[in-house]
N, C-alpha and C positions, 0 to 999 in steps of 0.2 A: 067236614064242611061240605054245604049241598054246591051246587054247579053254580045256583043262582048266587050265592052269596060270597062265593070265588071272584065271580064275574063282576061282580057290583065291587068287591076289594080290588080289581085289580084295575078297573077302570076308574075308579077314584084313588088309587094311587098314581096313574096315569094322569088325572089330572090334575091332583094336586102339584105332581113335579110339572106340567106344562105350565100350570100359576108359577111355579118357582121359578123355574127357566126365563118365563116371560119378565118376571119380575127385577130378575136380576140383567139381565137385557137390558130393559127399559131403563132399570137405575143406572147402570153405566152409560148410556147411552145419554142419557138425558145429563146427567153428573158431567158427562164430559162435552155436553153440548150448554148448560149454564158458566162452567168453567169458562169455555172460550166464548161465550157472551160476557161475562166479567172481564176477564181482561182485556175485550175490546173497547168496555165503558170505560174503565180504568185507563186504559192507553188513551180513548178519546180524551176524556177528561184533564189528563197532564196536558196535552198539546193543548187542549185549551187555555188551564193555567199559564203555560210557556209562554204561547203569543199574547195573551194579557198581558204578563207581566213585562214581555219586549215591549206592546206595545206601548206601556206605560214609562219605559225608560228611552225610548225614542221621543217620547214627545218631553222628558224631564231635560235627553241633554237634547233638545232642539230647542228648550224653553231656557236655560242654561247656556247656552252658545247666543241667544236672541241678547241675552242680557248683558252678555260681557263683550257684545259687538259695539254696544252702544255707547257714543260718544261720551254722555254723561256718568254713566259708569267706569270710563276711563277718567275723565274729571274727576270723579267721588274719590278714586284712588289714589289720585294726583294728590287731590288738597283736602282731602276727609269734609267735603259740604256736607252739612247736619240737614239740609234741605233734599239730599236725593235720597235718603233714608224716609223721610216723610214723604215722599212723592211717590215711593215707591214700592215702602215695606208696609201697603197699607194691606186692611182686614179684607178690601174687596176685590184684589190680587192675590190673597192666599186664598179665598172661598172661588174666585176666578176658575182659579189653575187646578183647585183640589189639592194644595201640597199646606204641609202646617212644619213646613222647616224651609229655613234660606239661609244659605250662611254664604259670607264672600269669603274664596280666600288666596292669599298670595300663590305664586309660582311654587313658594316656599311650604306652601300647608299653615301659615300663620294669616290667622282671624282677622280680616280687619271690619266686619259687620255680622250682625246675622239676626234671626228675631224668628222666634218659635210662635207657632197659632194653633191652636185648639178651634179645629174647624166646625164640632158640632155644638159647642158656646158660643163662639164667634167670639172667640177672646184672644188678645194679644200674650202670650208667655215669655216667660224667662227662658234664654237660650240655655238647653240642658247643660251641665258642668261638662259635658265629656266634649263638646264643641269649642267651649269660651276658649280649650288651650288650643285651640286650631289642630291640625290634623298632622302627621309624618308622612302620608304617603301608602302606609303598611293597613291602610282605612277600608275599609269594604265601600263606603259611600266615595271616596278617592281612585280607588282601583279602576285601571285601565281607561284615566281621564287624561287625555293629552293635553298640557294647557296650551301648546302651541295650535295645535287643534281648532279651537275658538276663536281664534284669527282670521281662519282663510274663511 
């Protein structure tokens, strides 16, 4: 093998391993720099879900607590008037609020109202069967509600 063509093998061995070196650099480099941009988006992302969904359930039991502060709702309990159901379980209170369930129910977890809505029909529903027998307590939509709470 002549000098020139030594020289020409060994500097394009040279650079082929500098492409490889570099290359593998970069890939880690980079691999480990999208990595921790993903799970930055990802971390952003849940906390955004998170405070959505707080914020969705502060203004559920602030709109929950409004309701059962209210005299007439204490009435409807009292004496079941067929009139505060109509005044209040209307279609433009559930499109209102955004919510397509209301159920009332005792201290006890038993039903005494409710009325389901399909908010993007704007139709009144049947309260789902797993409702009609009112709740125990052991309820995910029940859990860590004080009914004493709604008083003060």
């Amino acid at each position: 093998m002549t000098l020139r063509k030594m020289t020409l093998l060994v500097v394009g061995l040279i650079f082929l391993g500098l492409i490889g070196v570099l290359t593998i650099t970069l890939e880690v480099t980079l691999i480990r720099h999208f990595n921790e941009v993903e799970q930055q988006t990802v971390h952003q992302n849940i906390q955004r879900a998170q405070t959505a969904l707080e914020s969705d359930f502060a203004y559920l039991e602030m709109l929950a607590k409004d309701l059962a502060r209210r005299e007439e709702t204490l009435q409807f309990f009292r004496n079941g008037d067929p009139s505060f159901l109509q005044n209040n379980f209307t279609g433009q209170m559930f499109q209102d609020h955004q919510i397509n369930l209301l159920v009332l129910l005792t201290p006890q977890g038993e039903l005494v109202a409710g009325q389901a809505y399909d908010l993007e029909k704007s139709l009144s529903q049947t309260l789902p069967q797993q409702f009609a027998n009112g709740m125990d307590g052991s309820d995910i939509l029940s859990a860590g509600v004080d009914v004493l709470d709604v008083r003060r």
